[in-house]
Every structure is written in structure tokens, then in C-alpha cells.
C-alpha positions in Angstrom: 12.3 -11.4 25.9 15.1 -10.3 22.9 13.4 -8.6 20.5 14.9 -10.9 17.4 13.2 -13.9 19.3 10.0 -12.1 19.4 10.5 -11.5 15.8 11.2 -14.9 14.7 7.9 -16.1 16.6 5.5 -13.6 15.1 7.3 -14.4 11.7 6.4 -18.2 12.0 3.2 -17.5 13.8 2.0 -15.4 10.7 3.8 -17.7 8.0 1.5 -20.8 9.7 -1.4 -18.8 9.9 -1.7 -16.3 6.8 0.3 -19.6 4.2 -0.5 -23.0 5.9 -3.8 -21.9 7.2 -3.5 -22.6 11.1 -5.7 -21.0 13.6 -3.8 -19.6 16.8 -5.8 -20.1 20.1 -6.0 -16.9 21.5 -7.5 -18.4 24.7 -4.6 -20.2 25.7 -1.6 -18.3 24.0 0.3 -16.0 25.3 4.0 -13.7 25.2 6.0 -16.7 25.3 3.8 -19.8 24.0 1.4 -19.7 20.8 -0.9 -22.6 19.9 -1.8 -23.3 16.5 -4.0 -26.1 15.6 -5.7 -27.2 11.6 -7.8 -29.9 11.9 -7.3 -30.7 7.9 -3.7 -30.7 8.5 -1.4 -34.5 9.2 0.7 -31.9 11.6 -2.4 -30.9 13.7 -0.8 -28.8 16.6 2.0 -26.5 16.4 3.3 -25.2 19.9 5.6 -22.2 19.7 7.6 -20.9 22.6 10.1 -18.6 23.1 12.5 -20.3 25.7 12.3 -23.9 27.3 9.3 -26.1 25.4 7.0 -27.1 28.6 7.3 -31.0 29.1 4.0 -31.3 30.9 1.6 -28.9 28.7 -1.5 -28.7 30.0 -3.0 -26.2 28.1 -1.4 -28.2 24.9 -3.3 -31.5 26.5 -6.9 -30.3 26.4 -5.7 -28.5 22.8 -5.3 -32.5 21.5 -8.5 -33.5 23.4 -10.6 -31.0 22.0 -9.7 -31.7 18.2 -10.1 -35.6 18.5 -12.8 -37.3 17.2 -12.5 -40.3 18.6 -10.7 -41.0 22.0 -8.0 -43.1 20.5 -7.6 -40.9 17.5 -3.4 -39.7 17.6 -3.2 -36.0 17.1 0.1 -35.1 15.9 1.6 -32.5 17.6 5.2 -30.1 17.2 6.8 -28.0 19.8 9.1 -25.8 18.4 10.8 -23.5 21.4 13.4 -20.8 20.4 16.0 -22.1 22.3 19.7 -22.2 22.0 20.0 -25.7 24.0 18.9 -29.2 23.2 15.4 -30.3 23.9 14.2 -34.3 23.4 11.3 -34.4 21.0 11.4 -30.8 20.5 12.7 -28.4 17.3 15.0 -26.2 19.1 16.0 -23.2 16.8 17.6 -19.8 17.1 17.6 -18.1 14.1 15.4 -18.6 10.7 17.7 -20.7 9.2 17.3 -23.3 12.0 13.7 -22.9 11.3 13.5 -23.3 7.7 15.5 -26.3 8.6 13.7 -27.9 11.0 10.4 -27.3 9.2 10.7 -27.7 5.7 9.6 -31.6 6.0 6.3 -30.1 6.7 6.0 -27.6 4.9 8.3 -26.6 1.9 7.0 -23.8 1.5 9.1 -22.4 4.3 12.3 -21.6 2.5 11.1 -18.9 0.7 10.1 -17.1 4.3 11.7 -13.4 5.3 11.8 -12.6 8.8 9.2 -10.2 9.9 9.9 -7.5 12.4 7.4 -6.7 15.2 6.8 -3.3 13.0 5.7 -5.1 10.1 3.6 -7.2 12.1 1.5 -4.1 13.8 1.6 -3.0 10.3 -0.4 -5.9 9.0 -2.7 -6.1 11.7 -3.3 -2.4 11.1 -4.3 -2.4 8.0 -6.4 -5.3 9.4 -8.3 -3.7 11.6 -9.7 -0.8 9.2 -12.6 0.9 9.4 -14.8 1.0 6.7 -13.7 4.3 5.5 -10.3 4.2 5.7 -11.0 1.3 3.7 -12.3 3.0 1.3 -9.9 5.7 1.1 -7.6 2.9 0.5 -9.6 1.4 -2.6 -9.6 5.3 -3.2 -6.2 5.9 -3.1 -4.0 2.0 -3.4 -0.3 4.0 -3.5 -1.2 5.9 -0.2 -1.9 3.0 1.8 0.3 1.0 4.2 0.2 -2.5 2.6 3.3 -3.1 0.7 2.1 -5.5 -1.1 -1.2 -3.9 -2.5 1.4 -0.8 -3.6 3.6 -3.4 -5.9 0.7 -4.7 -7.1 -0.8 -1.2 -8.1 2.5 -0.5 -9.9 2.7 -3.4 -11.5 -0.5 -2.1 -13.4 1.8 0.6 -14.6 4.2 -1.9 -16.2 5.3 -4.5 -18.6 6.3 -8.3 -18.6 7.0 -10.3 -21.3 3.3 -11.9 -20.3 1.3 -9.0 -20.8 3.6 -8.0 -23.6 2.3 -11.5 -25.1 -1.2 -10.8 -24.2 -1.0 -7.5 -25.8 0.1 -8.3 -29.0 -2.2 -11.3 -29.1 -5.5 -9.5 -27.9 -4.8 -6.1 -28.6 -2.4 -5.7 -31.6 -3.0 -8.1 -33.5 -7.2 -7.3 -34.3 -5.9 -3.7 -35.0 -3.6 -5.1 -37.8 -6.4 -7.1 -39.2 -8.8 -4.8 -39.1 -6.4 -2.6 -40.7 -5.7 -4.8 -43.3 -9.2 -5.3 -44.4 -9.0 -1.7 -45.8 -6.4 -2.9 -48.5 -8.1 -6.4 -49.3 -9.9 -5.9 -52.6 -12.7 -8.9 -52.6 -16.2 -8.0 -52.1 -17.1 -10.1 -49.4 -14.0 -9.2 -47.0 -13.8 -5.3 -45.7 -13.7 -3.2 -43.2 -17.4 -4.0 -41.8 -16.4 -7.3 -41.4 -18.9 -10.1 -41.5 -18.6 -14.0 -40.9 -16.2 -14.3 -44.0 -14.1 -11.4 -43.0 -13.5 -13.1 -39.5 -12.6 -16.3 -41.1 -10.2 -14.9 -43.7 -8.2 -13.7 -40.5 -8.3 -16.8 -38.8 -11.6 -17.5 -37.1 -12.4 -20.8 -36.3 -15.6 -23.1 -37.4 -15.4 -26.4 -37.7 -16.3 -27.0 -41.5 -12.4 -25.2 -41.9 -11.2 -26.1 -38.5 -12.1 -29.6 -37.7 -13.3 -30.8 -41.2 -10.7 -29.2 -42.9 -8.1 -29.6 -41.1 -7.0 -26.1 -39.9 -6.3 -26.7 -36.6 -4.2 -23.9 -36.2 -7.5 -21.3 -36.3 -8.0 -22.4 -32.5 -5.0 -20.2 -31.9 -5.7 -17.3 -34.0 -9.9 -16.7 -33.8 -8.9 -14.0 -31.4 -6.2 -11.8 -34.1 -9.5 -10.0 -35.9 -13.0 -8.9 -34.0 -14.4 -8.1 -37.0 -16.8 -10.6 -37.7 -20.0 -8.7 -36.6 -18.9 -5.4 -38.3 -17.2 -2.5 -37.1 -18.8 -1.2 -34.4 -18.5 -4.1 -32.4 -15.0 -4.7 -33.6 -14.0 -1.2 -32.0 -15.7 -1.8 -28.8 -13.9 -5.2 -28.2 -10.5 -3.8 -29.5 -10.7 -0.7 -27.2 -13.0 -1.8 -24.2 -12.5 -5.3 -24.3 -9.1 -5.0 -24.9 -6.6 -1.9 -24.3 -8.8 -0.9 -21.5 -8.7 -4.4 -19.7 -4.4 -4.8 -19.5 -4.3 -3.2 -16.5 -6.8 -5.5 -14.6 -4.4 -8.3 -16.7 -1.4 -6.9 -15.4 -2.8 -6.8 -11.5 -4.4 -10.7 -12.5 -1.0 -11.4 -13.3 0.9 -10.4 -10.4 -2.0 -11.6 -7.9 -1.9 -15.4 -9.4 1.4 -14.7 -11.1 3.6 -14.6 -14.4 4.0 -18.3 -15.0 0.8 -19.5 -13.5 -1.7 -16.8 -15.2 0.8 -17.6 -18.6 -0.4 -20.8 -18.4 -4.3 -20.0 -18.0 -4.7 -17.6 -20.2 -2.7 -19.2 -23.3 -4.3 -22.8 -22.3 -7.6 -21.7 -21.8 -8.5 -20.0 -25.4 -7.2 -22.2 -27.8 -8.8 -25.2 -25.3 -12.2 -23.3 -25.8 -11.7 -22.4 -29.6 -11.3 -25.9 -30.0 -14.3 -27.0 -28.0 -16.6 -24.6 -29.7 -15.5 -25.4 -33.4 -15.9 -29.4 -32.7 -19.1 -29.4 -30.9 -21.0 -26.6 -32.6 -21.0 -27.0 -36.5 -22.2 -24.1 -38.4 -21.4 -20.7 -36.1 -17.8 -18.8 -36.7 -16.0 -17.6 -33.9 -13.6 -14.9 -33.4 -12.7 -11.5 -31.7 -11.0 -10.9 -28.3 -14.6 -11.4 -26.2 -12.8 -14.2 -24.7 -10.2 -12.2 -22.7 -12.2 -10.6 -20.1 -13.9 -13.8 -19.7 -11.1 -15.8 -18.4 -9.4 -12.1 -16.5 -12.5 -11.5 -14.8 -12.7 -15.3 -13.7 -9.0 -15.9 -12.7 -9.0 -12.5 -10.4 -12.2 -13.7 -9.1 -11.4 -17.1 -7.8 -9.1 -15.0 -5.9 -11.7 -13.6 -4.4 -13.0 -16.4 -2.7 -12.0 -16.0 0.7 -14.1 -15.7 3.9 -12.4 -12.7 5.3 -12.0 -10.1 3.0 -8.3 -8.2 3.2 -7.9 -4.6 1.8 -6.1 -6.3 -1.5 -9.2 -8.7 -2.0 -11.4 -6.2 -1.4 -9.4 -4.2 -4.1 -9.3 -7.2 -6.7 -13.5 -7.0 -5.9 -13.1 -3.6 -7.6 -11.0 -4.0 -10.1 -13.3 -6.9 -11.4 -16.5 -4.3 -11.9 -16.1 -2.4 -14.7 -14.5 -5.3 -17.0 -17.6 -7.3 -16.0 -20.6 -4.6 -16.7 -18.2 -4.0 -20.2 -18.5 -7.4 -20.8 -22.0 -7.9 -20.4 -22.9 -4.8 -22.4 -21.1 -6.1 -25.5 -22.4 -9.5 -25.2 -26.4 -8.3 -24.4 -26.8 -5.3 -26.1 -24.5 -4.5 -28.7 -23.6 -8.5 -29.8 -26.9 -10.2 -28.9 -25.4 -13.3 -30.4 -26.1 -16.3 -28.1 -23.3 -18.0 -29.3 -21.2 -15.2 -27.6 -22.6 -15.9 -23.9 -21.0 -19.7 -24.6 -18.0 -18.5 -25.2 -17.7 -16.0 -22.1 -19.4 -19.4 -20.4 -16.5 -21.4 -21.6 -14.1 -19.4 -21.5 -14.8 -17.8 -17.3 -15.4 -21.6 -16.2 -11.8 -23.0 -18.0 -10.1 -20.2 -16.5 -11.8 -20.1 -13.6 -11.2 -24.0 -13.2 -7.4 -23.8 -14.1 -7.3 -20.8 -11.6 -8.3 -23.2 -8.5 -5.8 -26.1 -9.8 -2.7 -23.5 -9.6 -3.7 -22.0 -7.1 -5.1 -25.0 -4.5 -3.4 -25.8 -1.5 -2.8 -29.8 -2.2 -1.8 -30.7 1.6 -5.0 -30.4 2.9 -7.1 -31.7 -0.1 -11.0 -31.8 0.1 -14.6 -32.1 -2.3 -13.6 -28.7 -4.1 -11.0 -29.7 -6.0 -13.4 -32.4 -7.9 -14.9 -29.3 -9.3 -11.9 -27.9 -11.4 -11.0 -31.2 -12.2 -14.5 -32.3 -13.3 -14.9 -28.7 -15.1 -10.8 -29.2 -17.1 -11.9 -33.2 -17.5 -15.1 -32.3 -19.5 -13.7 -29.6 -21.8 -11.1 -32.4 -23.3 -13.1 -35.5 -23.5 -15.9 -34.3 -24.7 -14.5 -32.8 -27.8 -12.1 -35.4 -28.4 -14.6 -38.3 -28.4 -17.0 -35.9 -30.5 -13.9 -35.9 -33.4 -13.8 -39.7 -33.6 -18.0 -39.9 -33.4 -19.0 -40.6 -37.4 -21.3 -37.6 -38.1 -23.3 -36.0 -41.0 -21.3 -33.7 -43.0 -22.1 -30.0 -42.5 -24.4 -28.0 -45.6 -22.1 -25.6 -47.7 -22.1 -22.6 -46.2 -22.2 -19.3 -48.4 -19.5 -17.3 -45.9 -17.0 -20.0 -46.0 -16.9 -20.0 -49.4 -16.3 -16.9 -49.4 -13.4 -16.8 -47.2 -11.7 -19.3 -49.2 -12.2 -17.9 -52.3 -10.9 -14.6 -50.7 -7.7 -16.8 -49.5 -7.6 -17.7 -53.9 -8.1 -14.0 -55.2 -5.5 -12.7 -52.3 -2.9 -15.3 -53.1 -3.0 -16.2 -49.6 -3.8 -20.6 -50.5 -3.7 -22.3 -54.0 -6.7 -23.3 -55.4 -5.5 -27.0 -55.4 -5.3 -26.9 -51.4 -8.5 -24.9 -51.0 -10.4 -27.3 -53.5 -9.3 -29.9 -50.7 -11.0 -28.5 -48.2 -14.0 -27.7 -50.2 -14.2 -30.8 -52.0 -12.3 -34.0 -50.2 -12.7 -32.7 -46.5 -16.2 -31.1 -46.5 -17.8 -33.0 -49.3 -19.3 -29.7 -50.6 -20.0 -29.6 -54.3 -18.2 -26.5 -55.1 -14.7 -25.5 -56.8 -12.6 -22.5 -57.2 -11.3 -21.7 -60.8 -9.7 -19.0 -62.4 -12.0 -16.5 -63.7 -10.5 -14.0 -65.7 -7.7 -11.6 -63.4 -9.3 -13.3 -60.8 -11.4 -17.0 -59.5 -15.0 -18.0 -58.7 -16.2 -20.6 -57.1 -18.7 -22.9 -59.4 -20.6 -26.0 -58.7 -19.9 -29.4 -60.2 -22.2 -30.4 -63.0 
């Protein structure tokens, strides 16, 4: 048996089995014929040989029998034999090229495929076949071990992409300028110790300025400022909650990867800002409490496997600390209810966008209702909710103070702010100059 033919049937064995999720039958295979069989699969079968494809296949007979469910049930079946002659109703191929070729009707997925030496191979079933403490010396110690691909992901902790560049401007950055901002804004109700009028001045969302007032653009900013249940909590979601998370990001990120995690993360908060602010009408939402919420749920659908590899077992780590971090904040040092909805939100539109980019849509089943159900309900609800006539929402002290903030700062005229205190909310309030500065005064 030639050594490159050995290699290019361990290559296709693993690509079918590890990617396209067949099962080899190690009771019938073996050097020179592998059986592969998925029952959820249109290409059930998959015969493999390394020379001459059998014509009368015994073993490959009682294979078909076994997965039918009824006796006239057709089980379709490929024999693919690594062969440099011609063979009638077989996929004769010597190299990958002729593989990629002949299978890329079935699976497209294919073309992307390296060939795999027999070293590689024992390398993978190595790391396999573990015990448990080399496993954890592994989890100990990720750039020591033998999987190549756990190492790239390790360093990619270590590193930047114009992703987590994004993400950290957005999560991290961006509530440090705010909150160092508030030092130099000279209004009584906005400083450094924050409060509900303090996180609305830097953009957090409600739906009395939101969706009443038309400010649709707070669903994309509630997370620039943390600052809206003082400064202690501020600092612990900038630093814990934030700086200390974009490593876990960064591995997220190159498990799911850049385009795919992208599209979660910068979908999934302004989808749930926009939830919260239209179905819930009087609390204010802001800070970066959000991000581990929808990390700790994308890494964690990734998870869900049944046999758990060295790098799943490693992304079971990684997803620990965030998590306790997490719950500390929202328990102990936030104790605002209205903060366990958002994580809610926030880990199940993640988690649900998660399984749609990552599903394998040729051998579709009941799971994938559950995404779609979970992606369905966080659009329609809130959009039917903004065309449902409803009672207008009571003036609300900390608004007003925002917007009159906005007035004394220069930040909005008064004409516009009047508009949304007035026309949009139906509040009856106004901002006028008052002396250097404004007030806001009731109508008489």
C-alpha cells in the first residue's frame, strides 16, 4: 500500500467523519476498505478503498440492510476506490484534486480540504486518547500541547483583528471616555457617580427618548457609558466585564470566527436594546453587562457536543470565570432585576444566532426550530408592540434631567428637546433659558 494513498484515505475518512459527521464501521473496515454510513444523510454510505472498488460487496450489502427502515426503502450508497483506472459506477481518484472533484456535489465543503499525512492522523488520535491528566496538563499548559489547532487558537488570544479592535473600542473604550467625561460636565444631575440621567446623557436607551422620541439611535450606543448605577459598578463592568473578557472574545472569535461572531455580537445588542426599550417603559438601560452575556453564550453553544475534545474541554474553561463575574455583578453588586433580562436576552439572541451560523443545514432536524423560534420572537414581538396604540408613559424626573443636561451642555436645542418633551411624550414640561443657563418648567 503507497503511503500517499494511505494518506489520501485517512484524509477523506477523517474530513467525512470529524466535518460531515459519518460514523466509520470499525467492524467491517479494514487497511484497504472503510465504511462510513449517516443515517440523516441523502448520501447514506460511503465505501472507501484503496485499489479496485469490490463489485460484489458483501460486507457493504448487510451495511444497506441494516440502515433501512423499510425493505424497499433505497439507500444511497458511493464507492470511491483510489484507483488510477476506470471503474463503472464508481469515483475513481488518485490524488485530492480528483477527490475534491468527484465529491464536491455532495459536499462542498470539500474544496477547502488539505491532505493529512498518516503523522497528523496519529497525532489527532493521540491527543484523543488522553488520559485525564494529561488532559489537564493540557488545559494547564494550551501552547505545550500537540493540537495545532488549540495552539493558534491560544495565540490568537494574544492578538488583534479589526473585530475585537471594534469590540474594544465599543465595550471597552468607549465607557472609559464617558465616564471620563462626566468629570468635566458641570450640571448637577450628571457626574462621575452616575445615576439613571447620567447613563441617558451618554446614550442609554428607554423608550420615553428611544421609542417615543424618536432616538432610535440609543439602541446602538446604551453600551458607550456603565455609569448608570454609579461608580462602583461602572468600574467593575469596565474592568471585569470588559478589559478582562477580550481574551475569551478573541478565542470566541477564532472558535465561531471573524465574520460569523461579527455578525452576532454587533446584531445581537442593538436587537436587544431595542427589545428592551419597546416592551418595558419606564427602566433605562445601559453599560457593557451585555457583552459577557452574548461571549459566554456563543462559546458555549460550542460546547455542545457529545464527546468532549481537548479544545471543547478548553472553551468549558475559558467560559468559568466570565460567568461567576457575571453573576456577581448582576446578584450582588447590581441587584437590579432588570439586569438578569438583559443577560436573559442578550445569552439567548446570541446563543440562538450562534446555532443558525453555526448549523449543519444538510442534515436538518427539530433543533433548528429553536433558534429560529428564539431570533422570530425577539423581532415580532417588538415590532407589533410599536404599532399597538398604548397609554403614554408619566414624566419621568431622570429624563428630564438628561435633556435638560443635553440644553445646558449645548449638546440639543431647546426647540428639538421641547419635541420630545412636549409633541412625542405628551409630558407637560418645557426647557427655557434661565439666566447663564435653562430649567425645565411646567405649562400653566
Amino acid at each position: 500500500m503507497a503511503n500517499n494513498d494511505n494518506d489520501l484515505k485517512l484524509t477523506l475518512v477523517h474530513y467525512l467523519v470529524k466535518v460531515e459527521k459519518y460514523k466509520a464501521d470499525a467492524s467491517i473496515s479494514d487497511d484497504f476498505n472503510v465504511y462510513l454510513y449517516n443515517k440523516k444523510a441523502d448520501l447514506k454510505v460511503i465505501v472507501i478503498t484503496i485499489g479496485e472498488a469490490l463489485e460484489n460487496d458483501q460486507k457493504l450489502d448487510n451495511l444497506i440492510s441494516s440502515l433501512k427502515i423499510t425493505k424497499r426503502e433505497k439507500i444511497k450508497t458511493l464507492k470511491v476506490a483510489i484507483y488510477d483506472g476506470i471503474q463503472n459506477d464508481v469515483a475513481c481518484i488518485s490524488n485530492l484534486d480528483d477527490a475534491k472533484l468527484a465529491l464536491k456535489q455532495y459536499f462542498p465543503r470539500i474544496t477547502a480540504l488539505k491532505l493529512q499525512t498518516q503523522e497528523q492522523s496519529r497525532l489527532e488520535n493521540d491527543e484523543e486518547n488522553l488520559s485525564e491528566e494529561e488532559i489537564l496538563e493540557t488545559l494547564r499548559n494550551p501552547n505545550d500541547s500537540s493540537n495545532v489547532k488549540l495552539k493558534k487558537l491560544v495565540s490568537r488570544m494574544n492578538s488583534n483583528s479589526v473585530v475585537s479592535i471594534l469590540i474594544s473600542i465599543i465595550f471597552c473604550i468607549m465607557p472609559v471616555i464617558c465616564l471620563g467625561l462626566s468629570w468635566f460636565i458641570k450640571d448637577n444631575a450628571i457626574g462621575v457617580n452616575g445615576g439613571a440621567a447620567t447613563a441617558m446623557f451618554f446614550g442609554g436607551t428607554n423608550r420615553a427618548l428611544t421609542v417615543v422620541g424618536q432616538q432610535f439611535w440609543r439602541i446602538f450606543t446604551y453600551v458607550f457609558n456603565a455609569q448608570g448605577l454609579g461608580l462602583i459598578p461602572a468600574l467593575f463592568q469596565i474592568f471585569f466585564l470588559g478589559f478582562m473578557l477580550l481574551k475569551v472574545t478573541k478565542y470566541t472569535e477564532g472558535i465561531i470566527g471573524s465574520w460569523r461572531f461579527a455578525l452576532i455580537i454587533f446584531i445581537t445588542y442593538p436587537l436587544v436594546g431595542f427589545f428592551l426599550s419597546v416592551l418595558l417603559p419606564y427602566p433605562t438601560f445601559s453599560g457593557t453587562l451585555i457583552l459577557p452575556a452574548m461571549v459566554i453564550a456563543s462559546l458555549g453553544v460550542t460546547t455542545w457536543v457529545k464527546k468532549s475534545d481537548t479544545i471543547t474541554l478548553f472553551s468549558k474553561n475559558r467560559i468559568i470565570f466570565p460567568l461567576i463575574l457575571m453573576l456577581i455583578y448582576a446578584l450582588f453588586i447590581s441587584g437590579d432585576v432588570y439586569d438578569i433580562l438583559l443577560i436573559v436576552m442578550g445569552s439567548g439572541t446570541a446563543a440562538a444566532l450562534t446555532l443558525m451560523f453555526t448549523y449543519n443545514y444538510k442534515s436538518v432536524d427539530g433543533y433548528i426550530a429553536l433558534p429560529v423560534l428564539m431570533l422570530s420572537a425577539a423581532i415580532i414581538i417588538p415590532v407589533i408592540y410599536l404599532f399597538i396604540p398604548a397609554y403614554g408613559i408619566s414624566p419621568d424626573l431622570d429624563t428630564l434631567r438628561a435633556l435638560l443636561a443635553y440644553a445646558n451642555n449645548k449638546v440639543f436645542s431647546p426647540e428639538y428637546l421641547n419635541k420630545i418633551i412636549h409633541d412625542y411624550n405628551g409630558w407637560n414640561y418645557f426647557i427655557k433659558s434661565a439666566g447663564e443657563g435653562y430649567g425645565v418648567y411646567p405649562f400653566i
